[in-house]
PQR file with spaces between the fields and no chain letter, atoms N, CA, C, O and H, PARSE charges and radii, in Angstrom:
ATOM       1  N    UNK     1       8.947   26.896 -158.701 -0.4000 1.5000
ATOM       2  CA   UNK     1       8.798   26.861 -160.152 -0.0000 2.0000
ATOM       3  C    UNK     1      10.135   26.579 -160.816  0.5500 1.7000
ATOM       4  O    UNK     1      11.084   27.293 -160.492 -0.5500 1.4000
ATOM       5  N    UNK     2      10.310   25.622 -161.703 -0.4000 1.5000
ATOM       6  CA   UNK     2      11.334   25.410 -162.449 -0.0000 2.0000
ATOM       7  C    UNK     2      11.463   26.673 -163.638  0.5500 1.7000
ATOM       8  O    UNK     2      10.569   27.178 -164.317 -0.5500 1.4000
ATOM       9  H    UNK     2       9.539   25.042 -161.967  0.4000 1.0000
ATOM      10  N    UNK     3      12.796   26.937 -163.606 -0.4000 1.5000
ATOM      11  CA   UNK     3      12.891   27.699 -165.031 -0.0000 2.0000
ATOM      12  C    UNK     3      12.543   26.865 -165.991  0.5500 1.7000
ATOM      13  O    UNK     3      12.470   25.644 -166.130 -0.5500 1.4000
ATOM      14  H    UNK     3      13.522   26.527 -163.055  0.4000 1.0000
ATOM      15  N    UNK     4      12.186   28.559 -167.122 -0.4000 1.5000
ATOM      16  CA   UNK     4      12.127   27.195 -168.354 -0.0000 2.0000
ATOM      17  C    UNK     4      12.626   26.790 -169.147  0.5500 1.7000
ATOM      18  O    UNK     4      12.043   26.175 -170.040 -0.5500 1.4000
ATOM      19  H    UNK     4      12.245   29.551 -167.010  0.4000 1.0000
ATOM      20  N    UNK     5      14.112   27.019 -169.106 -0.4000 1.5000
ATOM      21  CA   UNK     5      14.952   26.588 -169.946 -0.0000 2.0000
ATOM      22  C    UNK     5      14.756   24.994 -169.681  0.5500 1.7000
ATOM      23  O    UNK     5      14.515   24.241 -170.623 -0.5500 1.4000
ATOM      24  H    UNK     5      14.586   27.518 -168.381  0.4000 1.0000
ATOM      25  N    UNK     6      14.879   24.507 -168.293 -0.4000 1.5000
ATOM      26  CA   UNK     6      14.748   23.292 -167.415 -0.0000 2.0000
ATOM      27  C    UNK     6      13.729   22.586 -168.286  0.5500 1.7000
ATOM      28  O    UNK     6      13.810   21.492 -168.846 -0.5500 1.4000
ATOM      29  H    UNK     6      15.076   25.120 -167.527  0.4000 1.0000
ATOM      30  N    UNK     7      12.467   23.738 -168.257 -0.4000 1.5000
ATOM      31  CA   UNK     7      11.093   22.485 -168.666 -0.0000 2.0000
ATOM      32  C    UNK     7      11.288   23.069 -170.051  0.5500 1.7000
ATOM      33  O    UNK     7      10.126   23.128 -170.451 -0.5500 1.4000
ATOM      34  H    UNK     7      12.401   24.626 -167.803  0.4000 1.0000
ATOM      35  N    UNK     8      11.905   23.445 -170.832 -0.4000 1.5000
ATOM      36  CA   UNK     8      11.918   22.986 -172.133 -0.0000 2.0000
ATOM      37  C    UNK     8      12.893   21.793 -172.631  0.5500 1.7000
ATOM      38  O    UNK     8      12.467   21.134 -173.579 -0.5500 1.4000
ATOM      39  H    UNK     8      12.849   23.397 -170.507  0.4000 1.0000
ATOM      40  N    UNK     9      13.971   21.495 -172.174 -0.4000 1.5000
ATOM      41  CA   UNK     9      14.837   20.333 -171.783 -0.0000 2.0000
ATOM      42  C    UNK     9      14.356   18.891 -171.773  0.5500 1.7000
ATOM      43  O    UNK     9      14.688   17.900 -172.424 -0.5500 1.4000
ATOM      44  H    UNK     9      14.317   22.031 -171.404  0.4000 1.0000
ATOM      45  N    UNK    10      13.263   19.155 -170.604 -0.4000 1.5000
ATOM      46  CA   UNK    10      12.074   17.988 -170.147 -0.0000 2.0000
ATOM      47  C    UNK    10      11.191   17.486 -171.312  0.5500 1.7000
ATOM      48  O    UNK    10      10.853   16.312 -171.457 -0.5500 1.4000
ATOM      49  H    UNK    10      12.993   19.960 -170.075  0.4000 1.0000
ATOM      50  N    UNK    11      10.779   18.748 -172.310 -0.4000 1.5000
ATOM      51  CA   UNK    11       9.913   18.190 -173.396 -0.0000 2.0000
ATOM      52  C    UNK    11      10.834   17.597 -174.450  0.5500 1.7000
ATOM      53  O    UNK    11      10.659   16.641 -175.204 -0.5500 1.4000
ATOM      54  H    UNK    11      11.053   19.702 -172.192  0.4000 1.0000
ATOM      55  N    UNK    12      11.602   18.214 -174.336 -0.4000 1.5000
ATOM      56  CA   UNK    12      12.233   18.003 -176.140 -0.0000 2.0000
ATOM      57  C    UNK    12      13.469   16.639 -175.306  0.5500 1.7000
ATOM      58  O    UNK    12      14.195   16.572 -174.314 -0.5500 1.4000
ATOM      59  H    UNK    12      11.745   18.991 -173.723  0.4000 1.0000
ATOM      60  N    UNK    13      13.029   15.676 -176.592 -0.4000 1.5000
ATOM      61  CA   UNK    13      13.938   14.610 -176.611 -0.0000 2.0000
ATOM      62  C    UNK    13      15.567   14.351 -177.293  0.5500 1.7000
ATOM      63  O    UNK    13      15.547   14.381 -178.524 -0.5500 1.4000
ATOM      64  H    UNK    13      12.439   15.730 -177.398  0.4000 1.0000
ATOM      65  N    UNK    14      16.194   14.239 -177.014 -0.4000 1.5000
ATOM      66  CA   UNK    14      17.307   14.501 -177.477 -0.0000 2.0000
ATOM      67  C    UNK    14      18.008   13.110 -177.981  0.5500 1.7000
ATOM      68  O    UNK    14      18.452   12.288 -177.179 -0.5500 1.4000
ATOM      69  H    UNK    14      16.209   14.215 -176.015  0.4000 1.0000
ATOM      70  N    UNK    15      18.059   12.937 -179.418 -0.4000 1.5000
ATOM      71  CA   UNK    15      18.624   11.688 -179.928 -0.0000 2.0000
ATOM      72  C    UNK    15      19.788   11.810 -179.559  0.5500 1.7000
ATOM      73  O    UNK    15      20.499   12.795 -179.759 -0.5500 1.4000
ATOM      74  H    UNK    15      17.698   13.604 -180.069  0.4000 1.0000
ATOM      75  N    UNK    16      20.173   10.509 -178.809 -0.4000 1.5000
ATOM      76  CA   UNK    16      21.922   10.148 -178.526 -0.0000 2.0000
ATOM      77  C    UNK    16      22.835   10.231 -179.396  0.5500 1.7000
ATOM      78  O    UNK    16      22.324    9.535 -180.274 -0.5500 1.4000
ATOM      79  H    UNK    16      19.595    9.709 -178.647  0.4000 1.0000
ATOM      80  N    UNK    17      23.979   10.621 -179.881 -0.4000 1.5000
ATOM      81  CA   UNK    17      24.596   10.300 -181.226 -0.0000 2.0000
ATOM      82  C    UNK    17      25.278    9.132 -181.266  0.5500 1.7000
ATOM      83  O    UNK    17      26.135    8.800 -180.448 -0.5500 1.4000
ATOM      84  H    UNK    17      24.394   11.186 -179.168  0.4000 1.0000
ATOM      85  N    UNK    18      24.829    8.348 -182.429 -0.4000 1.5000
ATOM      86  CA   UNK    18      26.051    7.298 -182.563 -0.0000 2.0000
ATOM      87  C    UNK    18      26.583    7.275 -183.529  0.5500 1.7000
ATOM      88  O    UNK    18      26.118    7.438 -184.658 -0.5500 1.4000
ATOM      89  H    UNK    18      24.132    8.618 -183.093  0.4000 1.0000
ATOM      90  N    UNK    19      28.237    6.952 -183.022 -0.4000 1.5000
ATOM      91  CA   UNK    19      28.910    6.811 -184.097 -0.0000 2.0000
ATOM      92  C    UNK    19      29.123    5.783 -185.313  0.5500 1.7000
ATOM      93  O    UNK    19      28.759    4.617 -185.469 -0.5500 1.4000
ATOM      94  H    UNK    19      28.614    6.820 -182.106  0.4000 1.0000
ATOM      95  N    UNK    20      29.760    6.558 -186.008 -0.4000 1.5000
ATOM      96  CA   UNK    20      29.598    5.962 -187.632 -0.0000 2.0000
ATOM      97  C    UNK    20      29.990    4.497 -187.259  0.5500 1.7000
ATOM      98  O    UNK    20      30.606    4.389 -186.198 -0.5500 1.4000
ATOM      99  H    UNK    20      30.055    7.505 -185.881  0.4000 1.0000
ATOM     100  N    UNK    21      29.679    3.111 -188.107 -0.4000 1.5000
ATOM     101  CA   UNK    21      30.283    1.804 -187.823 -0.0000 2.0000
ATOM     102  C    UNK    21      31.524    1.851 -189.062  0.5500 1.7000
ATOM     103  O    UNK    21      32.409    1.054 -188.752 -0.5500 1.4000
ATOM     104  H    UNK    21      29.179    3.199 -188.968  0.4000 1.0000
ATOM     105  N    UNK    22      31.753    2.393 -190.057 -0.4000 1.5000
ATOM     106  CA   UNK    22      32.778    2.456 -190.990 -0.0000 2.0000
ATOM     107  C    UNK    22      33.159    3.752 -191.289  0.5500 1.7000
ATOM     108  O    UNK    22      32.532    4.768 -190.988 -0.5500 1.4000
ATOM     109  H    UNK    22      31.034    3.041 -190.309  0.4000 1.0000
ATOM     110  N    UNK    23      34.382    3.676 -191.992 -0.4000 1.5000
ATOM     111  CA   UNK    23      35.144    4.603 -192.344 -0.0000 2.0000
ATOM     112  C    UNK    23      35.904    4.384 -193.797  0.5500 1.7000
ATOM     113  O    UNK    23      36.238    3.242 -194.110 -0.5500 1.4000
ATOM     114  H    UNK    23      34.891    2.850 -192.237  0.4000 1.0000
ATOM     115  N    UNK    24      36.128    5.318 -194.536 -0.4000 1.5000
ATOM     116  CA   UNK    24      35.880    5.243 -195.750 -0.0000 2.0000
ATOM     117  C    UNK    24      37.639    4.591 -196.055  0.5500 1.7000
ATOM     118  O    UNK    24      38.731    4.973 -195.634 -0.5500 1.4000
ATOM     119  H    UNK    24      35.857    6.246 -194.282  0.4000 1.0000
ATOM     120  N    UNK    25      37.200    3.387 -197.042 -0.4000 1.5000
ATOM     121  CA   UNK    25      38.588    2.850 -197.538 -0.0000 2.0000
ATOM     122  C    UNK    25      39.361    3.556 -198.506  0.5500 1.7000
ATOM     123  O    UNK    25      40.432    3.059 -198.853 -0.5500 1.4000
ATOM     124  H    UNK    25      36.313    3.077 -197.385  0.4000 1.0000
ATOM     125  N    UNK    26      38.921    4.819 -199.077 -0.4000 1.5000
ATOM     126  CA   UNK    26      39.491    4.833 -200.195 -0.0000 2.0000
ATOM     127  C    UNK    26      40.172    6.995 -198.943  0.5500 1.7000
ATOM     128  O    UNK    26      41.076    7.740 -199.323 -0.5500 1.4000
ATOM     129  H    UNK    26      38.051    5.222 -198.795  0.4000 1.0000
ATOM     130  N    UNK    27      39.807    7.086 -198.413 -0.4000 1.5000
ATOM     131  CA   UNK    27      40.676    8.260 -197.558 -0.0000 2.0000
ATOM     132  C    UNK    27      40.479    8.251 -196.256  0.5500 1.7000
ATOM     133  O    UNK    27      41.103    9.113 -195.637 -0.5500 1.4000
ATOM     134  H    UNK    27      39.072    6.481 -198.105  0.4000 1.0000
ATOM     135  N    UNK    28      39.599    7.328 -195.462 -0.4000 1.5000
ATOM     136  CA   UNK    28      40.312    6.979 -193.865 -0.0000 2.0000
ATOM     137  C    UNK    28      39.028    8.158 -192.840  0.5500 1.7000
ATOM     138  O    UNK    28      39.007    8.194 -191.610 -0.5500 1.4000
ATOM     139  H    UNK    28      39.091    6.627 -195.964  0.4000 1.0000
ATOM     140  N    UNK    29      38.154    8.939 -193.701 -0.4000 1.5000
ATOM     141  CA   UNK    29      37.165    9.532 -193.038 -0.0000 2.0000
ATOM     142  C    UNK    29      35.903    8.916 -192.448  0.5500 1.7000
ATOM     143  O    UNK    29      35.399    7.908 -192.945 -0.5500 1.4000
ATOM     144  H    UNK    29      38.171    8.910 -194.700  0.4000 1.0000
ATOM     145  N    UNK    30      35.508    9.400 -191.615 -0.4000 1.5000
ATOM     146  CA   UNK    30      34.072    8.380 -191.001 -0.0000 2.0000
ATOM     147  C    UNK    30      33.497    8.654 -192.115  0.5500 1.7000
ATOM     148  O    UNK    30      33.880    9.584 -192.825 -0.5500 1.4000
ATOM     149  H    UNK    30      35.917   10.219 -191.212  0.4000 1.0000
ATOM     150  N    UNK    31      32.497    7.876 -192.416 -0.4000 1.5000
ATOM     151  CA   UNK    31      31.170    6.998 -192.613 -0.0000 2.0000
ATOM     152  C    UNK    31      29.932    7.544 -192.414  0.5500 1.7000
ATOM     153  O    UNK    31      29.556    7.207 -191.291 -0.5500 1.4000
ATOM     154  H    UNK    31      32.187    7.121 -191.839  0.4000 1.0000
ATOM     155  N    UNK    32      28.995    8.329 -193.045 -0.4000 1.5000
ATOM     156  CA   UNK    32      27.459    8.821 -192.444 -0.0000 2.0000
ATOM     157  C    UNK    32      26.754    7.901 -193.006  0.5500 1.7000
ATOM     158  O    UNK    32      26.564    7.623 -194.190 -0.5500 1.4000
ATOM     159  H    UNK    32      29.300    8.603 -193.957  0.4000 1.0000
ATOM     160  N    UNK    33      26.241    7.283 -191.664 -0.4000 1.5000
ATOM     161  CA   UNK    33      25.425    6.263 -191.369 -0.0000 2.0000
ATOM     162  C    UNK    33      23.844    6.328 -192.508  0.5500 1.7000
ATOM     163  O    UNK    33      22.953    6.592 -191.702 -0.5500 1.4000
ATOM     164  H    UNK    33      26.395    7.509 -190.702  0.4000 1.0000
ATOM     165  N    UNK    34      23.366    6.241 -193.533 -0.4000 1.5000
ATOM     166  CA   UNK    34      22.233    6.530 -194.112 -0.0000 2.0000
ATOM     167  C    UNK    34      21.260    4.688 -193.917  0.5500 1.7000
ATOM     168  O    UNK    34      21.463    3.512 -193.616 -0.5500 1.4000
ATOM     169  H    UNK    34      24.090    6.027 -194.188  0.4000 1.0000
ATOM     170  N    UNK    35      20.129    5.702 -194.383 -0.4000 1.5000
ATOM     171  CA   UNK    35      18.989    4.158 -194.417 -0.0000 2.0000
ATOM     172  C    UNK    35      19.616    3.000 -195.328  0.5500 1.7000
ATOM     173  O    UNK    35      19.535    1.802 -195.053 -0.5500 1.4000
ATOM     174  H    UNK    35      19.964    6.657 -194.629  0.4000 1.0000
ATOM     175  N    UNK    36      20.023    3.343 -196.049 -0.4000 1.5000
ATOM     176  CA   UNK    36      20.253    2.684 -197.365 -0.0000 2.0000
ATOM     177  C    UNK    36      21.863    2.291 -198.200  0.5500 1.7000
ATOM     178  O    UNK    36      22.146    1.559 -199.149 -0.5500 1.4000
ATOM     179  H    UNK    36      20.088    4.316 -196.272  0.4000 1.0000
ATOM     180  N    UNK    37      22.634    3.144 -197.341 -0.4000 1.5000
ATOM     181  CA   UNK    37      24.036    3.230 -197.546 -0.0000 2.0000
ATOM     182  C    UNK    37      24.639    3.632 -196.444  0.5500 1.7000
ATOM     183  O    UNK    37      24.038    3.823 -195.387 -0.5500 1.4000
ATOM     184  H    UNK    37      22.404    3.739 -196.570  0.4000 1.0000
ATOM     185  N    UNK    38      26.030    3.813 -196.631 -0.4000 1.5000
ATOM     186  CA   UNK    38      27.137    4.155 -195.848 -0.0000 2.0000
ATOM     187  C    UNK    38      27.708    5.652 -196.715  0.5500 1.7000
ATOM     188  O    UNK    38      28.497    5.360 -197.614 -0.5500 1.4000
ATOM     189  H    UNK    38      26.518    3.659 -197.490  0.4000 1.0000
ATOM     190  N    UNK    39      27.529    6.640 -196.629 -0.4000 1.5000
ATOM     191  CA   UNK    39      28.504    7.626 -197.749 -0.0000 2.0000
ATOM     192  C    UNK    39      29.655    8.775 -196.901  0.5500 1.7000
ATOM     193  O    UNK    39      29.575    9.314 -195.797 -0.5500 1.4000
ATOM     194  H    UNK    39      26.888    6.878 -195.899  0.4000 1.0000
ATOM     195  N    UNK    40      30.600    8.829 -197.873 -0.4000 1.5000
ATOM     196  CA   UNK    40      31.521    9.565 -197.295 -0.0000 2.0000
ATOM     197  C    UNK    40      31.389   11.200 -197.557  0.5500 1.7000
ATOM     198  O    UNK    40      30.979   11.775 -198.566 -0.5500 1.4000
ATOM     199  H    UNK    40      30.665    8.390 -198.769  0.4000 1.0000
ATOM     200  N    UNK    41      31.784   11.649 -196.544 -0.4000 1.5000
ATOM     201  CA   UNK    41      31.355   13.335 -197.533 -0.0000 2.0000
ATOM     202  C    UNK    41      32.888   14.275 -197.589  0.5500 1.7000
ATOM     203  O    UNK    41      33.190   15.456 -197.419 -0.5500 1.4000
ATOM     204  H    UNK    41      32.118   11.182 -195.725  0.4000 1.0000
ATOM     205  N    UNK    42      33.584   13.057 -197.912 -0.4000 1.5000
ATOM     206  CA   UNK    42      34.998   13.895 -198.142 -0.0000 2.0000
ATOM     207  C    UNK    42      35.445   13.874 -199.241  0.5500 1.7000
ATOM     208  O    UNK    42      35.916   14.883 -199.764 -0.5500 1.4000
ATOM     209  H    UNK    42      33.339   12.098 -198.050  0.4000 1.0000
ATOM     210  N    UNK    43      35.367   12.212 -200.076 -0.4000 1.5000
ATOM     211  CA   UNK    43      35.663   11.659 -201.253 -0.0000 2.0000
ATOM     212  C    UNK    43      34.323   11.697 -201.928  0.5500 1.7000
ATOM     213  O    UNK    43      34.262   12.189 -203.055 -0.5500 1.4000
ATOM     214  H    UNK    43      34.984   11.392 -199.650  0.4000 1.0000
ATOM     215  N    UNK    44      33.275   11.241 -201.367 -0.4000 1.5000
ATOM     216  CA   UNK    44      31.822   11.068 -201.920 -0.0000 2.0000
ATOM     217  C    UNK    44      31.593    9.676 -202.387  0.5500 1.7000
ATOM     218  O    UNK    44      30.894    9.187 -203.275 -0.5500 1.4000
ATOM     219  H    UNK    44      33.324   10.841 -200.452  0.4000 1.0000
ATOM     220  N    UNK    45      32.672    9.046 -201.215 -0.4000 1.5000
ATOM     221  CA   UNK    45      32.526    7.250 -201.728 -0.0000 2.0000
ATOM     222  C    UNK    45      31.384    6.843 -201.517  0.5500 1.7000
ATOM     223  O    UNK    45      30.631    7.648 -200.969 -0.5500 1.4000
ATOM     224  H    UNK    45      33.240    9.444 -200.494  0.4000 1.0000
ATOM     225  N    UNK    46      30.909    5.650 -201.820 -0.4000 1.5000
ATOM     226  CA   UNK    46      29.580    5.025 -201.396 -0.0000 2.0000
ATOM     227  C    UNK    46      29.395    4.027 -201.130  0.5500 1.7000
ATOM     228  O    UNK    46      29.881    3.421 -202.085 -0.5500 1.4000
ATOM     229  H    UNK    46      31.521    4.997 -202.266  0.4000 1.0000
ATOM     230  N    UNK    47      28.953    3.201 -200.369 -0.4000 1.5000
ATOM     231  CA   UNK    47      29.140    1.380 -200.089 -0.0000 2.0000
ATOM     232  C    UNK    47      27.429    1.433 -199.445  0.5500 1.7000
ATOM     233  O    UNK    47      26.837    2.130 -198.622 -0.5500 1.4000
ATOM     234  H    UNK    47      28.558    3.694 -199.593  0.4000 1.0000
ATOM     235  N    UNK    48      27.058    0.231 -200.379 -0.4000 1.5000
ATOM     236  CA   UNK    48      25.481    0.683 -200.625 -0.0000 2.0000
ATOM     237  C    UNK    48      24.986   -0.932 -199.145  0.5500 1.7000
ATOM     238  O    UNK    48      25.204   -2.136 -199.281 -0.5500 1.4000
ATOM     239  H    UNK    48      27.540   -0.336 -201.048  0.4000 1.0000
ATOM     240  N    UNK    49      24.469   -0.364 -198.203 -0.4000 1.5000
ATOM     241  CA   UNK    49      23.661   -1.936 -197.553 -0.0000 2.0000
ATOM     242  C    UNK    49      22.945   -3.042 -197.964  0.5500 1.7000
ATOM     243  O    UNK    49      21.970   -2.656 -198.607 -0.5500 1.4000
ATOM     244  H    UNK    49      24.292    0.614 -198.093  0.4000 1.0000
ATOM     245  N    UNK    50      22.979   -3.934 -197.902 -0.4000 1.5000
ATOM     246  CA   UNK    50      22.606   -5.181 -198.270 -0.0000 2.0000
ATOM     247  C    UNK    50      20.822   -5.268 -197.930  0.5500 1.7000
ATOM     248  O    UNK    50      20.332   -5.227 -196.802 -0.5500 1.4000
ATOM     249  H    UNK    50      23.771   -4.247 -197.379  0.4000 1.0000
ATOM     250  N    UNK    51      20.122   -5.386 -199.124 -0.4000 1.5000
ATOM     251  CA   UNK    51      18.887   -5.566 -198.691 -0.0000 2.0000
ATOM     252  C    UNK    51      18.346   -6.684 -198.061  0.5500 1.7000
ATOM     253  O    UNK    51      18.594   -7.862 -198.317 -0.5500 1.4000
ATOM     254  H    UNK    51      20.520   -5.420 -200.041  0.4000 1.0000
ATOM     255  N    UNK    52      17.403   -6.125 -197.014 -0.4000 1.5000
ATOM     256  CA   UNK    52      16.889   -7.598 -196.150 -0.0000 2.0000
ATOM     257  C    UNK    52      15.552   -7.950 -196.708  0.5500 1.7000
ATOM     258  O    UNK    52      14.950   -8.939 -196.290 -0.5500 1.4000
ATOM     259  H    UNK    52      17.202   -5.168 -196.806  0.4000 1.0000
């Protein structure tokens, strides 16, 4: 029998993290990646994505 810490591991999926693609121009902090933007949560800059 597997423990179940093991087979709870097995069920639950674990999103990979990826890192931010920018970093904020106006103080040099990463970037949280959003649907719709890029925002900083140091300055509270914003650089909005280009709609497709």
């Amino acid at each position: 029998m597997e423990d179940k810490a093991v087979q709870h591991a097995k069920k639950k999926s674990i999103k990979a993290y990826k890192p931010a693609a920018k970093f904020c121009s106006k103080c040099g902090a990463r970037m949280a990646d959003h649907k719709d933007r890029f925002a900083c949560g140091r300055c509270k800059y914003t650089e909005w994505k280009a709609n497709k």
